[in-house]
MDTraj code that builds the backbone (N, CA, C; nanometers):
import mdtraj as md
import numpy as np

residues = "UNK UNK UNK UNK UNK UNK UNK UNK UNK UNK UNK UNK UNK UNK UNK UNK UNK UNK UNK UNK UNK UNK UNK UNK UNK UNK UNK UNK UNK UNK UNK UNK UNK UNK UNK UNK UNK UNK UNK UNK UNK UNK UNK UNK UNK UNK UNK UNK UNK UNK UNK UNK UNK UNK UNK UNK UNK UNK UNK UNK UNK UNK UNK UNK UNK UNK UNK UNK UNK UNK UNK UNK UNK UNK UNK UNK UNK UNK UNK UNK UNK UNK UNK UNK UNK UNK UNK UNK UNK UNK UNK UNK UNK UNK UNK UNK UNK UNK UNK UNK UNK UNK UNK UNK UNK UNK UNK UNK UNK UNK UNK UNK UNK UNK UNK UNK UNK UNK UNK UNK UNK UNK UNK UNK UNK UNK UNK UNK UNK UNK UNK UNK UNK UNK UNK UNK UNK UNK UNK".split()
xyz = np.array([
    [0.0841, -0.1172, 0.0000],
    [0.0000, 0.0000, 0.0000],
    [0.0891, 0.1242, 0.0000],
    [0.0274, 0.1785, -0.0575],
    [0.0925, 0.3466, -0.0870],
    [0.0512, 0.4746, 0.0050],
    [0.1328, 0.5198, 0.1028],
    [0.0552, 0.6238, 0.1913],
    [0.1778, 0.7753, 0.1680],
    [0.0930, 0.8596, 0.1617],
    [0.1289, 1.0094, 0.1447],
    [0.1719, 1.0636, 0.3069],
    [0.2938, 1.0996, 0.3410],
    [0.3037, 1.1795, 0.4599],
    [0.3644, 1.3021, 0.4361],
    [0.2844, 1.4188, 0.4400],
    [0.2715, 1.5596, 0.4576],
    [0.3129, 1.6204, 0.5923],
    [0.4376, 1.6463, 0.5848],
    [0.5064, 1.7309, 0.7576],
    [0.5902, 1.7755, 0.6968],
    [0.6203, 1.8931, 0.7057],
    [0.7463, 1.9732, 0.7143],
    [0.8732, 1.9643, 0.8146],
    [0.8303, 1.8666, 0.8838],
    [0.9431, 1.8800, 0.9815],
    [1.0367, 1.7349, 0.9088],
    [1.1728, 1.7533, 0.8338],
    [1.2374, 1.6626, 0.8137],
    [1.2637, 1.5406, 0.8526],
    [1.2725, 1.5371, 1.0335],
    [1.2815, 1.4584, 1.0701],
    [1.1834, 1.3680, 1.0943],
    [1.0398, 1.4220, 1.0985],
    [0.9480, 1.3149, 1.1020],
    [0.9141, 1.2263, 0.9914],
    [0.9535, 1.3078, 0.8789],
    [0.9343, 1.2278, 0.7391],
    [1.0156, 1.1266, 0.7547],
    [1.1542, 1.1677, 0.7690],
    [1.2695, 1.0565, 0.7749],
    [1.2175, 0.9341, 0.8698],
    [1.1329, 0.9672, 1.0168],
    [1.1122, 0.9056, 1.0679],
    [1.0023, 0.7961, 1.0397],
    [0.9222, 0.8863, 0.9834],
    [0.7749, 0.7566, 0.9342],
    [0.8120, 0.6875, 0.8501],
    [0.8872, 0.7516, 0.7409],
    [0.9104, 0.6711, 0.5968],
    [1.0138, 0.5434, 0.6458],
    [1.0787, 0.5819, 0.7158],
    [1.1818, 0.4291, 0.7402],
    [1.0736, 0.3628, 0.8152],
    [0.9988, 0.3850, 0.9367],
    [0.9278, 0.2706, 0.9469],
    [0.8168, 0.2171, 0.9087],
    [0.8077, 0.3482, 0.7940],
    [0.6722, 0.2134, 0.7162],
    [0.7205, 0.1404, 0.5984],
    [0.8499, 0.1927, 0.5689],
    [0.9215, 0.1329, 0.4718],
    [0.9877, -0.0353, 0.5730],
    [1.0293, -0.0216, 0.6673],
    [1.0156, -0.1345, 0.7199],
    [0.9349, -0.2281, 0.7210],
    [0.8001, -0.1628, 0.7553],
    [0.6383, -0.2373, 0.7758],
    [0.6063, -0.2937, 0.6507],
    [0.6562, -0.2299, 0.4938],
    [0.6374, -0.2987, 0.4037],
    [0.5388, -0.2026, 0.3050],
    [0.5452, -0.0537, 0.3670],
    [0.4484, 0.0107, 0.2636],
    [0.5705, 0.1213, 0.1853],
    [0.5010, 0.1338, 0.1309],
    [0.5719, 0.1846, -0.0060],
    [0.5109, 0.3686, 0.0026],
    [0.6483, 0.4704, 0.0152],
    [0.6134, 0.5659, 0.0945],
    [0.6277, 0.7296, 0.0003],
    [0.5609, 0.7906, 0.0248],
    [0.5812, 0.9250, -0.0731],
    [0.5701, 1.0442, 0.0351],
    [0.6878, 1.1505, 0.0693],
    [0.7141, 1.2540, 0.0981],
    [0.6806, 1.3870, 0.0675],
    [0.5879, 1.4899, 0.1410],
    [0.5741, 1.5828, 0.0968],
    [0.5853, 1.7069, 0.2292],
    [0.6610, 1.7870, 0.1991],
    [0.7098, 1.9196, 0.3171],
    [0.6137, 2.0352, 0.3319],
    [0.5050, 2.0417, 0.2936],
    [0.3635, 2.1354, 0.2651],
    [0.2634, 2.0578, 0.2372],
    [0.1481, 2.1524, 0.2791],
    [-0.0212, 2.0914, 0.2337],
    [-0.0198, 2.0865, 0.1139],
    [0.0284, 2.2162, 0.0139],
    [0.0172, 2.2330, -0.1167],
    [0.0566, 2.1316, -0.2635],
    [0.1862, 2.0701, -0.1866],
    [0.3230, 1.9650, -0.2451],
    [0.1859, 1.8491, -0.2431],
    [0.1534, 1.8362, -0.1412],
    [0.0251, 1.6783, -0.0743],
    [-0.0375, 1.6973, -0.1491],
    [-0.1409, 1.8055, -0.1662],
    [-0.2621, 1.8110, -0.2358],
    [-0.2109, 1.8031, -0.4272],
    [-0.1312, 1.8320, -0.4549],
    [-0.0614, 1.8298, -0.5544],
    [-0.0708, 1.6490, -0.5817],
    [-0.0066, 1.6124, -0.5151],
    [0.0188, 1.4364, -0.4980],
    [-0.0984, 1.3847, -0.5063],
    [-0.2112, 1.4498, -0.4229],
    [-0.3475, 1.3648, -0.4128],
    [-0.4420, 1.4113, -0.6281],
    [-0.4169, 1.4876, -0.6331],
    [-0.5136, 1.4653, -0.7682],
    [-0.4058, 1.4215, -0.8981],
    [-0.3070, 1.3541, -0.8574],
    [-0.2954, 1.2436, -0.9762],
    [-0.3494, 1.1096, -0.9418],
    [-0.3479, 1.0594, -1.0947],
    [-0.4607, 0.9575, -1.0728],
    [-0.4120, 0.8115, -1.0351],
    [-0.2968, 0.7825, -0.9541],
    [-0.2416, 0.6965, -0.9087],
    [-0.2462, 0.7396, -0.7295],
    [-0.3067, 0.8565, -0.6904],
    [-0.2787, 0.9257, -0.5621],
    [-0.2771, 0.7849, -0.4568],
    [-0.2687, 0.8090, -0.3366],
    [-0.2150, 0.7101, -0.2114],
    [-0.3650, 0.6975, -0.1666],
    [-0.4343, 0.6585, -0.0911],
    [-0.5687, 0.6579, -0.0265],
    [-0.5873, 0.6086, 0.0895],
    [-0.3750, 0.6747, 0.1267],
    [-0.3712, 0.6234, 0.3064],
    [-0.2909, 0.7423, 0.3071],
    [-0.3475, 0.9000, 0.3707],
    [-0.2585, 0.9937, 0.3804],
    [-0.2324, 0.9934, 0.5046],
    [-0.0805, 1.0823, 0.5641],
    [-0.0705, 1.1048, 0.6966],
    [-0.0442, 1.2765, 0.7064],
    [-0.1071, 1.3684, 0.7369],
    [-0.1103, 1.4794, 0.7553],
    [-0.0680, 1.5624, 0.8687],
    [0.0678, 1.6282, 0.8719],
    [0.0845, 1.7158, 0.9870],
    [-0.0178, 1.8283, 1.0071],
    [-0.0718, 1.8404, 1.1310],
    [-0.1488, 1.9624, 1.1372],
    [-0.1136, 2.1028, 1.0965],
    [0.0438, 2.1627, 1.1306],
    [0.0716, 2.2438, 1.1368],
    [0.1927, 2.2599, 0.9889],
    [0.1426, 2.3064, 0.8640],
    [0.2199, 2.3163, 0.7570],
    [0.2246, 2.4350, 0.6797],
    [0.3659, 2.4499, 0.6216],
    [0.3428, 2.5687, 0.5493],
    [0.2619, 2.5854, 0.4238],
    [0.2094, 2.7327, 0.3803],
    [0.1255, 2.7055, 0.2779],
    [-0.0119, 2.6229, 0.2455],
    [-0.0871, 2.5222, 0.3075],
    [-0.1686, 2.4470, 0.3499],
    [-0.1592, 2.4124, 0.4364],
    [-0.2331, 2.4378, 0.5810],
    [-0.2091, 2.2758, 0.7110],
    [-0.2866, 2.2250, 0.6872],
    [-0.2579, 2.1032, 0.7670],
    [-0.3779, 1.9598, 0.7593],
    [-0.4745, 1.9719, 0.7558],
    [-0.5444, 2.0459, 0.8221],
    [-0.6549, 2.0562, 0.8555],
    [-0.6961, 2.1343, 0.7377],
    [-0.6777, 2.2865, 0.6899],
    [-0.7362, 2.2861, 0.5448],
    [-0.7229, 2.1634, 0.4266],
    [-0.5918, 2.0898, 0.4333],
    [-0.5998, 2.0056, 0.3161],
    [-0.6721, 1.8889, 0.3336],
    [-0.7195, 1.8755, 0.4656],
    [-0.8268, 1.7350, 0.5091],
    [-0.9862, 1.7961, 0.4472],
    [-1.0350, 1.9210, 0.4985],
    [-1.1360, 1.9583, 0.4632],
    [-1.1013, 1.9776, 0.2671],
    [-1.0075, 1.9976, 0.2036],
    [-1.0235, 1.9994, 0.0730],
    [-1.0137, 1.8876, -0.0149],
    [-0.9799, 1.7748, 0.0675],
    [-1.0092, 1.6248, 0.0720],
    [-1.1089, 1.5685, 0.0104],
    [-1.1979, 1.6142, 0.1852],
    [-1.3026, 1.5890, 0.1865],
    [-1.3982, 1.6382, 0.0745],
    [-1.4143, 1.7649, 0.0433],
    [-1.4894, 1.8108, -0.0456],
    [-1.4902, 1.7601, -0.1721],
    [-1.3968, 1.6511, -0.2444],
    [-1.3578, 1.6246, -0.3558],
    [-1.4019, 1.4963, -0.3520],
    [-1.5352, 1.4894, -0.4108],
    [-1.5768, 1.3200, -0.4559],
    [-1.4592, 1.2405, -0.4961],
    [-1.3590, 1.2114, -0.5792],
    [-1.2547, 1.1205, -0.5798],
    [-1.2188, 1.1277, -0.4771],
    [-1.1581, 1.1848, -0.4356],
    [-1.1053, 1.1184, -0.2846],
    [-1.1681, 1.0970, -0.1653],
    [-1.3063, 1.0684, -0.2187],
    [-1.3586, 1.0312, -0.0725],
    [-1.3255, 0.8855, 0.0256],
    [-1.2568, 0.8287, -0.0611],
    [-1.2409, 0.7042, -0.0032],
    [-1.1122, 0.7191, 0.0637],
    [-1.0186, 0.8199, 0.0809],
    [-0.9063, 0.8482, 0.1265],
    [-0.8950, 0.8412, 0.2703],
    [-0.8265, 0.7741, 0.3220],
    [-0.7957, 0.7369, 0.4714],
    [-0.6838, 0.8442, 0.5107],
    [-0.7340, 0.9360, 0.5877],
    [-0.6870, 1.0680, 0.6727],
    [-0.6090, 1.0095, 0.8392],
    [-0.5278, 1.0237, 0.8537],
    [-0.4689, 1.0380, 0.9877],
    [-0.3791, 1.1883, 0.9932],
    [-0.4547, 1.2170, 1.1164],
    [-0.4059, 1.4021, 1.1069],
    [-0.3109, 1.3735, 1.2084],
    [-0.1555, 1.3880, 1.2313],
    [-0.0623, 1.4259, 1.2982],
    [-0.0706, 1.5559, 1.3957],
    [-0.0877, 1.5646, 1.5358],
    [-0.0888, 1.6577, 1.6140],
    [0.0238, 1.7052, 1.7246],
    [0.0204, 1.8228, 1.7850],
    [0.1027, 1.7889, 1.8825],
    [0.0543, 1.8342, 2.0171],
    [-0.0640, 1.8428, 1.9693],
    [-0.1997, 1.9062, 2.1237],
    [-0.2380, 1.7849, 2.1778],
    [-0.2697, 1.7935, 2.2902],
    [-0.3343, 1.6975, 2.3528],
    [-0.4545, 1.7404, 2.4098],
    [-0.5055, 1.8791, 2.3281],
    [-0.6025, 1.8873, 2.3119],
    [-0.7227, 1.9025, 2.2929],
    [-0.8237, 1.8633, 2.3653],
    [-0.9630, 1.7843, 2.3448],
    [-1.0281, 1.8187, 2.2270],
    [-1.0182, 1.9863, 2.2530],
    [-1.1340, 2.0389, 2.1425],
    [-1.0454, 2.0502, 2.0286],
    [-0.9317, 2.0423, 2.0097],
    [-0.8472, 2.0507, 1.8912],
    [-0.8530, 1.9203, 1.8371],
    [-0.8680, 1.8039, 1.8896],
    [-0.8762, 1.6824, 1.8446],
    [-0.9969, 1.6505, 1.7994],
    [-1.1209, 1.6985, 1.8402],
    [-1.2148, 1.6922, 1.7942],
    [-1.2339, 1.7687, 1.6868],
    [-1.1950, 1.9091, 1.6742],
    [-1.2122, 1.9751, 1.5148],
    [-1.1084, 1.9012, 1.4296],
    [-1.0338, 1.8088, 1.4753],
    [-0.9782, 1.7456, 1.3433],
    [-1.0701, 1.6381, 1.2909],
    [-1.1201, 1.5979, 1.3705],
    [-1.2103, 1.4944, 1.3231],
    [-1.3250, 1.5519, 1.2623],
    [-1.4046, 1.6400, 1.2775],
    [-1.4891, 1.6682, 1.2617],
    [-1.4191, 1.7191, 1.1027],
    [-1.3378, 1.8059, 1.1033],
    [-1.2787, 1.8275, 0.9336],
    [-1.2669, 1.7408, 0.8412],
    [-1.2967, 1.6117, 0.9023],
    [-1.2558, 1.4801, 0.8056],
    [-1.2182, 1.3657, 0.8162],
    [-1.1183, 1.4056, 0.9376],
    [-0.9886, 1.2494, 0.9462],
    [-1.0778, 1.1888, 1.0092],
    [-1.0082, 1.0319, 0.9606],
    [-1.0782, 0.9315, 1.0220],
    [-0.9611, 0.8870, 1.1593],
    [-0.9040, 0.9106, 1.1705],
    [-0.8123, 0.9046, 1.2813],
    [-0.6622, 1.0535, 1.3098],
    [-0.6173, 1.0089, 1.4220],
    [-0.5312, 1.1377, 1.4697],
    [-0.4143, 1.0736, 1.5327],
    [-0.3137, 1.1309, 1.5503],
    [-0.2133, 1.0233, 1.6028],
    [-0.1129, 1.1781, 1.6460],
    [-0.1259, 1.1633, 1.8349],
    [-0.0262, 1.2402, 1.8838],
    [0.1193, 1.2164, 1.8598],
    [0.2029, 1.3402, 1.8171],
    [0.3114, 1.3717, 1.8418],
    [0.3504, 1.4465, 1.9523],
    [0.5041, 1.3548, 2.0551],
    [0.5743, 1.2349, 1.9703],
    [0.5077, 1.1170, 2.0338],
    [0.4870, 1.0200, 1.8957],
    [0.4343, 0.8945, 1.9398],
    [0.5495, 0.8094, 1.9496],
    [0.4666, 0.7061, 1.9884],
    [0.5534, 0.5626, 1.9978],
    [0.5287, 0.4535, 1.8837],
    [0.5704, 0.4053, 1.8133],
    [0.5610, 0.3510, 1.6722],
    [0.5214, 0.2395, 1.6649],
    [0.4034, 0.1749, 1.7919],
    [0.3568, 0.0797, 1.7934],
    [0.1730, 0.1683, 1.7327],
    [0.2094, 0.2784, 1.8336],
    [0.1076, 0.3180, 1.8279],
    [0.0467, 0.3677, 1.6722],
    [0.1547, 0.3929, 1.6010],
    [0.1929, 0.4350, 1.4623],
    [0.1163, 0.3028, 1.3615],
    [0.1783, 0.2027, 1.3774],
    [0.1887, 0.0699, 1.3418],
    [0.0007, 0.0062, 1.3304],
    [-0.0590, 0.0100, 1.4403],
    [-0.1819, -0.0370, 1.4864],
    [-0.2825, 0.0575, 1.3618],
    [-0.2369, 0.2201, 1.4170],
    [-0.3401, 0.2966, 1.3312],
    [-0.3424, 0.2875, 1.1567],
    [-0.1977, 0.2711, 1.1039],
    [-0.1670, 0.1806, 0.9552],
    [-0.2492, 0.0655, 0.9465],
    [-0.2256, -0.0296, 1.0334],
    [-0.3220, -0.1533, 1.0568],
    [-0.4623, -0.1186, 1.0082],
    [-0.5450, -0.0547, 1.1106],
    [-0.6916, -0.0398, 1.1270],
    [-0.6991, 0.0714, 1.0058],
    [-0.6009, 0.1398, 0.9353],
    [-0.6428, 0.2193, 0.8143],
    [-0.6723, 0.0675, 0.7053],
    [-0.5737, -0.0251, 0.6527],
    [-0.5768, -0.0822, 0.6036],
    [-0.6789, -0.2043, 0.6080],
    [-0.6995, -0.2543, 0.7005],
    [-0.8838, -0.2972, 0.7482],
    [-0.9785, -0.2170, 0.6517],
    [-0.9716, -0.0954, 0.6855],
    [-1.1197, -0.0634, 0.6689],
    [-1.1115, -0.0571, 0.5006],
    [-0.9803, -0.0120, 0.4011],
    [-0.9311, 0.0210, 0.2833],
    [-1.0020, -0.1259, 0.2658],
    [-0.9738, -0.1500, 0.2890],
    [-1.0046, -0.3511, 0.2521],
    [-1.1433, -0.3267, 0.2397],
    [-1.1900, -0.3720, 0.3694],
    [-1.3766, -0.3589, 0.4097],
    [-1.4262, -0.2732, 0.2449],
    [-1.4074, -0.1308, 0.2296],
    [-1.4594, -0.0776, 0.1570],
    [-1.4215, -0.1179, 0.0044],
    [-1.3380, -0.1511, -0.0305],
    [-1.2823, -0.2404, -0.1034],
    [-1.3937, -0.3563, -0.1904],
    [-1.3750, -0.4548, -0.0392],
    [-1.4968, -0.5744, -0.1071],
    [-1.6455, -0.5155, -0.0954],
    [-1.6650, -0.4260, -0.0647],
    [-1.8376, -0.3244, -0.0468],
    [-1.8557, -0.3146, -0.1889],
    [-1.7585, -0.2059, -0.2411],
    [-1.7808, -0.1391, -0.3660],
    [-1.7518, -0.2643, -0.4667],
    [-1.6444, -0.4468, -0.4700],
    [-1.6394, -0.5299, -0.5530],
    [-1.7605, -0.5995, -0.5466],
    [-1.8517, -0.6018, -0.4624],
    [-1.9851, -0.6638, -0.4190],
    [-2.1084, -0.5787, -0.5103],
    [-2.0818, -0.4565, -0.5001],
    [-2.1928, -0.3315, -0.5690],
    [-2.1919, -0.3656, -0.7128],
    [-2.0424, -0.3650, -0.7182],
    [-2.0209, -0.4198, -0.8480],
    [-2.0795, -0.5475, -0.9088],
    [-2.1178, -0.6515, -0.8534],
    [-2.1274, -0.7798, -0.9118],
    [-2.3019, -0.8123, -0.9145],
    [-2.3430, -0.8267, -1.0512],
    [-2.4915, -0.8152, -1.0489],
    [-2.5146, -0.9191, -0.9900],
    [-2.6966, -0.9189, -0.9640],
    [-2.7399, -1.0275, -0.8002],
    [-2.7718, -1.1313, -0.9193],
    [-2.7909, -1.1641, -1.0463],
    [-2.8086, -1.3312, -1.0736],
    [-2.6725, -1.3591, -1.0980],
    [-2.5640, -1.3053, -1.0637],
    [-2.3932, -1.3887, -1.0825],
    [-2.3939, -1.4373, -0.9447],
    [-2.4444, -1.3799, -0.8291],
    [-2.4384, -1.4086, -0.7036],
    [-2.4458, -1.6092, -0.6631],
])
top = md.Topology()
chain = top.add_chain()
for i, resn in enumerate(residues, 1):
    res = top.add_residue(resn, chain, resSeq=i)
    for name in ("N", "CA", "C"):
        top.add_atom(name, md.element.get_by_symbol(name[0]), res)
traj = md.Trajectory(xyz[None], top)
């Protein structure tokens, strides 16, 4: 699987990309919202993004809500990167879109699980829409 991580901060890129490049996913770098959103409307885009909240030129949170607004990518799996702990800031991220949030600095189990349960549901929706697809006398 192919996932987009959007942070400006060097070192976190360096940091996610080696361990999801470990985990076995196949990883694309971007230092702005603008660079991301750029990445998301070609037609090969990732549909597992990881979004820093706080970016130059776009933050997460505008490029989650401009996401969202875009029928193609509605099927796009959002995890918004934070470094609040909180409440009501975690909740307007969700409410903008993401389907999950993942405090910074984490621990890379915790990293690991939320990749997991993105890739579940990519699946789930997956066989929904190969099912929609298949007329009911092939059934």
């Amino acid at each position: 699987m192919r996932i987009l991580i959007a942070d400006d901060d060097q070192t976190y890129q360096t940091l996610l990309g080696d361990l999801m490049e470990q985990w076995g996913y196949e990883v694309e770098c971007c230092g702005d919202g603008e660079s991301a959103w750029n990445v998301l409307q070609m037609a090969s885009a990732p549909r597992l993004v990881l979004l820093d909240w706080m970016m130059p030129k776009m933050d997460g949170f505008d490029l989650c809500r401009k996401i969202r607004a875009w029928d193609k990518l509605a099927e796009t799996y959002i995890i918004l990167m934070t470094g609040s702990y909180k409440k009501d800031e975690i909740i307007r991220v969700l409410v903008a879109g993401a389907d999950d949030y993942l405090i910074k600095p984490f621990e890379p189990v915790d990293l690991q699980i939320r990749l997991r349960n993105a890739q579940r549901i990519l699946d789930l929706r997956d066989e929904l829409a190969a099912t929609k697809r298949v007329p009911v006398s092939a059934k």
